[in-house]
C-alpha positions as CSV (number, residue, x, y, z in Angstrom):
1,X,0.0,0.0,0.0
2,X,1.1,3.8,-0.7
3,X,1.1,6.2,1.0
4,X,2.1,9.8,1.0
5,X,1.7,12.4,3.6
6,X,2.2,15.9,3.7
7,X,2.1,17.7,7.1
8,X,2.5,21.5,8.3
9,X,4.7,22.9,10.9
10,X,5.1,20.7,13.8
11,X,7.0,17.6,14.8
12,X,6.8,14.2,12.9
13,X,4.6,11.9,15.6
14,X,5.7,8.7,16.9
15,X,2.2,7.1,16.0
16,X,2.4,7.1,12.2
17,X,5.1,4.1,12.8
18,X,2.4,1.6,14.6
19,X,0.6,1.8,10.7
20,X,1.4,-1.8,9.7
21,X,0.6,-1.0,6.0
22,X,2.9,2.2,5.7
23,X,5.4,1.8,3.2
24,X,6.0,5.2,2.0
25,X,6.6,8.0,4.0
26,X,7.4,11.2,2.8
27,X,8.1,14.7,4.1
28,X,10.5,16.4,2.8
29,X,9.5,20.3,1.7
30,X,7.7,20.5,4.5
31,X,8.7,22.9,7.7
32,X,8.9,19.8,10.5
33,X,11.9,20.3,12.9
34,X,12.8,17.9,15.8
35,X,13.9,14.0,14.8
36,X,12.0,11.6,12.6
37,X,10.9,8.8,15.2
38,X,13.4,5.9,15.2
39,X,11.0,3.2,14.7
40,X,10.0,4.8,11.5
41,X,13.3,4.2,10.1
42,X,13.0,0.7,8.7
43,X,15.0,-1.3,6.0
44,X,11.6,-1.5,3.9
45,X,10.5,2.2,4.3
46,X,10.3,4.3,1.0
47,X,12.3,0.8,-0.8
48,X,10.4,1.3,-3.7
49,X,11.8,5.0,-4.4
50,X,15.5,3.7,-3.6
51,X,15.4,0.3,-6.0
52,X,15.5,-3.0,-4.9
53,X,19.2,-2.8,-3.9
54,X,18.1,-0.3,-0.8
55,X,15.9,-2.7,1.0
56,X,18.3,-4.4,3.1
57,X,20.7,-1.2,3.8
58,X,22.0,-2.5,6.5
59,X,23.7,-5.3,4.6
60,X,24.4,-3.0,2.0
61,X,27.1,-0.2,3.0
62,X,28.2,0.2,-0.7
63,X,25.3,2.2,-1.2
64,X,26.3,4.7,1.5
65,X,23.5,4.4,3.9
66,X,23.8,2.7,7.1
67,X,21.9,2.2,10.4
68,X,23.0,5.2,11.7
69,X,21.6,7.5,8.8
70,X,18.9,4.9,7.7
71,X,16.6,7.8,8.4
72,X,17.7,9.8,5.7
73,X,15.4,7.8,3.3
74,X,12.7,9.5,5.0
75,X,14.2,13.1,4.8
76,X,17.4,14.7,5.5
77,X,18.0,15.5,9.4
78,X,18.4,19.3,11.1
79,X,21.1,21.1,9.2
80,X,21.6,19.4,6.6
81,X,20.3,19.2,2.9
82,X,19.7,17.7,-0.8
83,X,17.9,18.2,-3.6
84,X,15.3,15.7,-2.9
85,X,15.0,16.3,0.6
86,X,16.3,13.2,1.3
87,X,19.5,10.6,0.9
88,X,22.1,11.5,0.0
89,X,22.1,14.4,2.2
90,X,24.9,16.9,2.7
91,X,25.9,19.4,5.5
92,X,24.9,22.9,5.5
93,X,27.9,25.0,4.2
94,X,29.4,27.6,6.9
95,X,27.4,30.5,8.6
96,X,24.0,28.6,7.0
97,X,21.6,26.6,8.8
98,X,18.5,24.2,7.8
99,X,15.7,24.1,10.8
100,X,13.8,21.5,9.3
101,X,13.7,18.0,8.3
102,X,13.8,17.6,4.4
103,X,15.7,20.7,3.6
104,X,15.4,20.9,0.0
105,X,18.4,22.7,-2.4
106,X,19.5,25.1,-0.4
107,X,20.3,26.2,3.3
108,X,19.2,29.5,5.3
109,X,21.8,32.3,6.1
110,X,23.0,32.7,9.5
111,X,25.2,35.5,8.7
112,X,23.9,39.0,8.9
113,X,25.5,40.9,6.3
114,X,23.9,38.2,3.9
115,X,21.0,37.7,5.3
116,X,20.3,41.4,4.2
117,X,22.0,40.9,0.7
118,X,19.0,38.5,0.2
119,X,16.3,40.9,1.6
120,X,17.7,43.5,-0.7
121,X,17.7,41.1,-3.5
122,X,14.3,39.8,-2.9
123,X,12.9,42.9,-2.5
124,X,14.1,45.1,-5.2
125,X,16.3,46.8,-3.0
126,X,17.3,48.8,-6.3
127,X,14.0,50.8,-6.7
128,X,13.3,51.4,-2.8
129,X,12.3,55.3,-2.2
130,X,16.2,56.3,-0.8
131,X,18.4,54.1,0.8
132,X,21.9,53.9,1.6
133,X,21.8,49.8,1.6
134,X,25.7,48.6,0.4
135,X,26.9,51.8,0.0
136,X,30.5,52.1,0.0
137,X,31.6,52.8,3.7
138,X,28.3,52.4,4.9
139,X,27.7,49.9,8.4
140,X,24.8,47.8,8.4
141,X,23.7,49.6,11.3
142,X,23.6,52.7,9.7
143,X,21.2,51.5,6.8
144,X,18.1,53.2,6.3
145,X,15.3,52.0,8.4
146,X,17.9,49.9,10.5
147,X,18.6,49.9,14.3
148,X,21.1,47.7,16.6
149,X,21.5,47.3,19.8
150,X,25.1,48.0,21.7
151,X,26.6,44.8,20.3
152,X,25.9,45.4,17.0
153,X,22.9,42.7,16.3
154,X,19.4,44.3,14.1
155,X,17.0,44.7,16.4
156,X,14.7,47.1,14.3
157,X,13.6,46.8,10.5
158,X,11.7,49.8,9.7
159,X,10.4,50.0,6.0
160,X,7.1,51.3,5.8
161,X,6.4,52.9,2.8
162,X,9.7,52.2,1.3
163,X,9.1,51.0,-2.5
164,X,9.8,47.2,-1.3
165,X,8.1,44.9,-3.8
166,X,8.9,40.9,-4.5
167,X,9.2,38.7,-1.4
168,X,9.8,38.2,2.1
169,X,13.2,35.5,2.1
170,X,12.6,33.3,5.5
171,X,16.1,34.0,6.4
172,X,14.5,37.2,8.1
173,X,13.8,34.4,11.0
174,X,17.6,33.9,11.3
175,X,17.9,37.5,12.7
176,X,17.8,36.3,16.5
177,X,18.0,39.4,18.4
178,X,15.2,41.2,16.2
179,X,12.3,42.8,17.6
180,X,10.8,45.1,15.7
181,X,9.5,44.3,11.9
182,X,8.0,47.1,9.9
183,X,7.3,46.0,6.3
184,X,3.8,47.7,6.1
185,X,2.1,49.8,2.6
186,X,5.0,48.4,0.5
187,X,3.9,46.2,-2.7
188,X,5.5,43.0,-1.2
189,X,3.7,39.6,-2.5
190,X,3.7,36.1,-1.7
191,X,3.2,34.0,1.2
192,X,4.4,35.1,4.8
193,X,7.2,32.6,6.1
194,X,6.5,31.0,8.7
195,X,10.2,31.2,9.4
196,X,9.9,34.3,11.2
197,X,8.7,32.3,14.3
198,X,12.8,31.8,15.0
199,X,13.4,35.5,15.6
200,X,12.2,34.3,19.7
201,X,12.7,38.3,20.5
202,X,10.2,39.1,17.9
203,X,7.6,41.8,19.2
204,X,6.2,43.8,16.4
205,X,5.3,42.5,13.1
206,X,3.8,44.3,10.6
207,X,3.1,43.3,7.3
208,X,0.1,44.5,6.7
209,X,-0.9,47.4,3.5
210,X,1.0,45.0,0.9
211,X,-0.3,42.1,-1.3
212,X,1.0,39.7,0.9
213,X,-1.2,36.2,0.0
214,X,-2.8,33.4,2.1
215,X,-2.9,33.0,5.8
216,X,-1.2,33.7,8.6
217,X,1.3,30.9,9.4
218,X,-0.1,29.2,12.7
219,X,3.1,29.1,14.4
220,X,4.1,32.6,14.0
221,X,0.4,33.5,16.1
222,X,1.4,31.5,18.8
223,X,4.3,33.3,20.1
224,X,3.8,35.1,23.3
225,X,3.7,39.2,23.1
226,X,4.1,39.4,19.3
227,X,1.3,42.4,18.2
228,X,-0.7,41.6,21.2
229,X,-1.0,37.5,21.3
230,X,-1.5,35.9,24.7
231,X,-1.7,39.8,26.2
232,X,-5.1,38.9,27.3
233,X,-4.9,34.9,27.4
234,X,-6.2,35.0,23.3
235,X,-3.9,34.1,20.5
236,X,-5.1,34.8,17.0
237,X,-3.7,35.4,14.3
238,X,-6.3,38.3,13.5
239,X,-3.8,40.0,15.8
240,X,-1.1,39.9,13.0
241,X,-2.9,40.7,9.8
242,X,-7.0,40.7,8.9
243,X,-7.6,37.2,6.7
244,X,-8.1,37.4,3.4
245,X,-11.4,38.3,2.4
246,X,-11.5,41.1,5.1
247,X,-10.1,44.6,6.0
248,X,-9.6,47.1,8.6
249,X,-8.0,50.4,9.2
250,X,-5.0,49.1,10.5
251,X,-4.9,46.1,8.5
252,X,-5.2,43.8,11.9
253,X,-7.4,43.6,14.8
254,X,-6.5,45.0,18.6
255,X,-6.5,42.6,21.5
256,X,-8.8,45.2,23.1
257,X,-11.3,45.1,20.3
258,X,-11.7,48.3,19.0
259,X,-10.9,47.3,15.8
260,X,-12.1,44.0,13.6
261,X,-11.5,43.0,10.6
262,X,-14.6,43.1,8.1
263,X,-15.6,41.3,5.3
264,X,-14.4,42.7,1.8
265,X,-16.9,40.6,-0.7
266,X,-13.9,40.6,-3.0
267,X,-12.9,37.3,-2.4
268,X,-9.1,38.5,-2.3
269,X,-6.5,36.1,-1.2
270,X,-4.4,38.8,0.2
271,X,-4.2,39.0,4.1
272,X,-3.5,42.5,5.6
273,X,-5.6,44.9,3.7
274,X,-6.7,48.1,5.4
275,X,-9.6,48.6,2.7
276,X,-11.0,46.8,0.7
277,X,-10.5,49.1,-2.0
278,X,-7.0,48.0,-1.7
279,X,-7.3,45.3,-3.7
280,X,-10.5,46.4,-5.8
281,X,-10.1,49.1,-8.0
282,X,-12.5,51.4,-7.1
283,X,-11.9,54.7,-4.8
284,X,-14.5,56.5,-2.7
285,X,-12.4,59.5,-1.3
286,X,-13.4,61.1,2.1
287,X,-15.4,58.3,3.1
288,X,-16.0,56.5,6.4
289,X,-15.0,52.6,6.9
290,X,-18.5,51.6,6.8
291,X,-19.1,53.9,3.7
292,X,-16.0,52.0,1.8
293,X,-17.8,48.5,2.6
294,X,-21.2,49.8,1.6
295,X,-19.9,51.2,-1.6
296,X,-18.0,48.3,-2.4
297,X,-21.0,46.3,-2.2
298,X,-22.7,48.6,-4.6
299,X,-20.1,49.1,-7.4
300,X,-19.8,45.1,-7.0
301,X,-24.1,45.0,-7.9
302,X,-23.8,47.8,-11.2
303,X,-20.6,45.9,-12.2
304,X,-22.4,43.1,-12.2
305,X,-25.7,44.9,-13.6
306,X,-24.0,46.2,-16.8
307,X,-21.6,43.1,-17.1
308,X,-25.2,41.0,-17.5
309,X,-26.9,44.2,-19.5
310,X,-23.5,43.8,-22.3
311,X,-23.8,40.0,-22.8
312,X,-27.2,40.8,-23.6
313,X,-26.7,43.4,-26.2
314,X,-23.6,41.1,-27.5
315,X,-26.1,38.0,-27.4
316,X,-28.8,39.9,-29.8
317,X,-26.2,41.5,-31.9
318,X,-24.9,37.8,-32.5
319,X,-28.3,36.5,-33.4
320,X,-29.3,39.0,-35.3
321,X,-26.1,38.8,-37.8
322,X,-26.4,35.4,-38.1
323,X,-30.3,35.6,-39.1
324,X,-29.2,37.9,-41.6
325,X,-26.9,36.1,-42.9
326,X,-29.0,33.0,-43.3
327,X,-31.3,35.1,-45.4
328,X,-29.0,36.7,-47.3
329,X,-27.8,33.0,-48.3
330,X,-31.1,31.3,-49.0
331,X,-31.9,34.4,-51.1
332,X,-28.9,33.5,-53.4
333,X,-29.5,29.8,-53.8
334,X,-32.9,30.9,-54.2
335,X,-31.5,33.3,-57.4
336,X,-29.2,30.4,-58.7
337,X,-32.0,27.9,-59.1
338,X,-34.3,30.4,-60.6
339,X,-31.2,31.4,-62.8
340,X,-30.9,27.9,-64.0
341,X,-34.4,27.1,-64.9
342,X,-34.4,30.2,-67.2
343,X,-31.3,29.0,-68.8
344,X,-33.2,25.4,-68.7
């Protein structure tokens, strides 16, 4: 029997080894950390993707894999990598690291200076408002929109409103000493890494005012004090960024409640808006919240009104052609024939 199972964020549980009938087991690309449980790590397990010659790998060292790293058929351990996720697996080079189980292709940087070469990269650091980023002379300390503390680690990224567009790299997370994360009413897109949730010292996040799709990452709503979670014994990750489909002012909700997100009616898989006009093209100027949502509602009925109202007109138009050119042809044959008996 096959079978292939794909998992979130967590840990791999010991359970999945007392299935008699599991054969396959595969996990790598996925964001699991910890071990993979021992008595998963059979002679037999994932034999079919290894050949024949890999079921017995413990009477096999020729092939490279031996009891100790038996495991690796399942996916590569904590800091280490491949480009299958699995055996043969290879360390991370120097000043990288790999979190997870299964690291695919390539490790994350540990190393600050380029950890921000990739956030640069990755976010167009070339068209950003004004910068000093890599300038000659220049400290990483003293970029724009950059604190540290005494000793010289980032504790600050401030970038609202800086011209960042493309993606967030995870090896943001990597930054262990960082607090404060200000990415807001930029044009980044993508997904949010969950990767963030390793920057432990993380207190503000703020992401939201881009095009940033899909959910929250669960993990990263879990950690205690970040925007607000667990202030009040809640943890949500409405506390990060409003869920797609929905909107607020500030793009998030407050743990005291004065703000909550609101439905959009757009649909949008874009987390973090503050309005819902955002992401819909349509602008009502010197309007309230409420206003926005009601008028949003209403463009969405006359769009809808003369969208119906033009395949109508397009419909009859088409009929109305073709009638005439049915005509038009049985009036000719009707001429040929007539043509012919004369000549008859």
């Amino acid at each position: 029997m096959f079978t292939y199972l794909l998992f979130g964020s967590s840990q791999i549980p010991a359970a999945f080894a007392d299935i008699p009938s599991l054969k396959d087991f595969y996990v790598d690309g996925n964001k699991f950390t910890g071990e993979i449980p021992p008595d998963l790590c059979t002679p037999v397990m994932n034999a079919d993707f290894f050949q024949d010659q890999f079921v017995n790998v413990v009477d096999n060292p020729a092939a490279g894999l031996t009891p100790e790293n038996v495991c690796d058929k399942i996916a590569c351990p904590v800091n280490t990598f491949s480009l299958e996720g699995m055996f043969p697996c290879k360390p991370c080079p120097d000043h990288q690291t790999m979190p997870y189980l299964g690291g695919e292709e390539y490790c994350l940087h540990k190393d600050t200076t380029e950890i921000l070469k990739t956030f640069y990269s990755l976010t167009n650091g070339q068209h950003w408002n004004i910068n000093n980023w890599f300038h000659e002379n220049v400290d990483f300390c003293q970029f724009s929109g950059l604190e540290c503390n005494v000793e010289g680690h980032i504790v600050s990224i401030q970038l609202s409103d800086f011209g960042l567009s493309g993606t967030i790299p995870p090896d943001l997370g990597m930054l262990e000493h960082l607090t404060t994360l200000d990415l807001s009413d930029n044009e980044i897109t993508g997904p949010l890494p969950s990767d963030l949730r390793f920057a432990a010292e993380l207190q503000t996040l703020d992401i939201t005012g881009n095009q940033i799709r899909g959910p929250v990452p669960p993990l990263l709503c879990k950690l205690p004090g970040l925007d607000g979670n667990g202030d009040t014994g809640e943890f949500t990750c409405h506390f990060l960024a409003c869920p797609p489909g929905t909107a607020s002012p500030i793009g998030r909700e407050l743990p005291d409640g004065s703000i909550k997100c609101m439905p959009c009616h757009n649909g949008a898989n874009i987390m973090g808006l503050k309005d819902c006009k955002q992401y819909h093209p349509p602008v009502y100027a010197h309007s309230t919240w409420e206003q926005n949502i009601a008028a949003e509602r209403t463009f969405g009925i006359i769009l809808l009104s003369v969208t119906s109202i033009v395949i109508v007109i397009g419909v009859l138009i088409f009929v109305l052609k073709k009638l005439k050119r049915r005509t038009q042809t049985r009036g000719h044959v009707q001429v040929s024939q007539n043509d012919t008996n004369s000549v008859i």
